[in-house]
N, C-alpha and C positions, 0 to 999 in steps of 0.2 A: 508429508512431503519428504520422504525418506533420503530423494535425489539434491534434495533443496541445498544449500550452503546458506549457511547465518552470518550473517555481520554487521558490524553497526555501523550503518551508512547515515553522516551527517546526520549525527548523536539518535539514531534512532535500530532498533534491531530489523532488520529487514533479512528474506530470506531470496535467494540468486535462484532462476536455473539456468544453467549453460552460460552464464555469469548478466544473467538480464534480470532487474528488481520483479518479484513478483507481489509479493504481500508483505505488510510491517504494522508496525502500532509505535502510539506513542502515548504517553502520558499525561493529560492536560486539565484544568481548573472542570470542566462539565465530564471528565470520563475517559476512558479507553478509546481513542481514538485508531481505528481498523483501517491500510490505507493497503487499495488494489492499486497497481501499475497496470493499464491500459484498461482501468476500470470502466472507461468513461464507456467501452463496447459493453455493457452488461445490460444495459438500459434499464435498469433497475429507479424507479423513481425514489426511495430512502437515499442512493449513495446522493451524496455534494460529487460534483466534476467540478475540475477544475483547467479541465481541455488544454495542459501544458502540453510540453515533450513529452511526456510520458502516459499522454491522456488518463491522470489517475482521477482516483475518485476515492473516498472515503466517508464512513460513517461513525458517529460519538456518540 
């Protein structure tokens, strides 16, 4: 994501495009937690949704 901007949004690294959260991780007790912004469109049966504002979704 060469376009991407990094930063760590509420203590976590997440990368921006056009300044909207796209993908991040985080660190936790079972693993690397991988976290999509508007994941919850992927329909992907492994992500967890969590159908916030931000329909994200993540996998650990």
């Amino acid at each position: 994501m060469p376009d991407a901007e990094s930063k760590i949004w509420h203590a976590h690294p997440v990368r921006f495009l056009e300044g909207n959260p796209i993908v991040g991780y985080s660190k936790q007790k079972a693993g690397i937690r991988l976290m999509f912004w508007s994941g919850a469109d992927f329909e992907e049966k492994n992500l967890s949704t969590r159908g916030g504002k931000f329909k994200d979704a993540s996998i650990c």
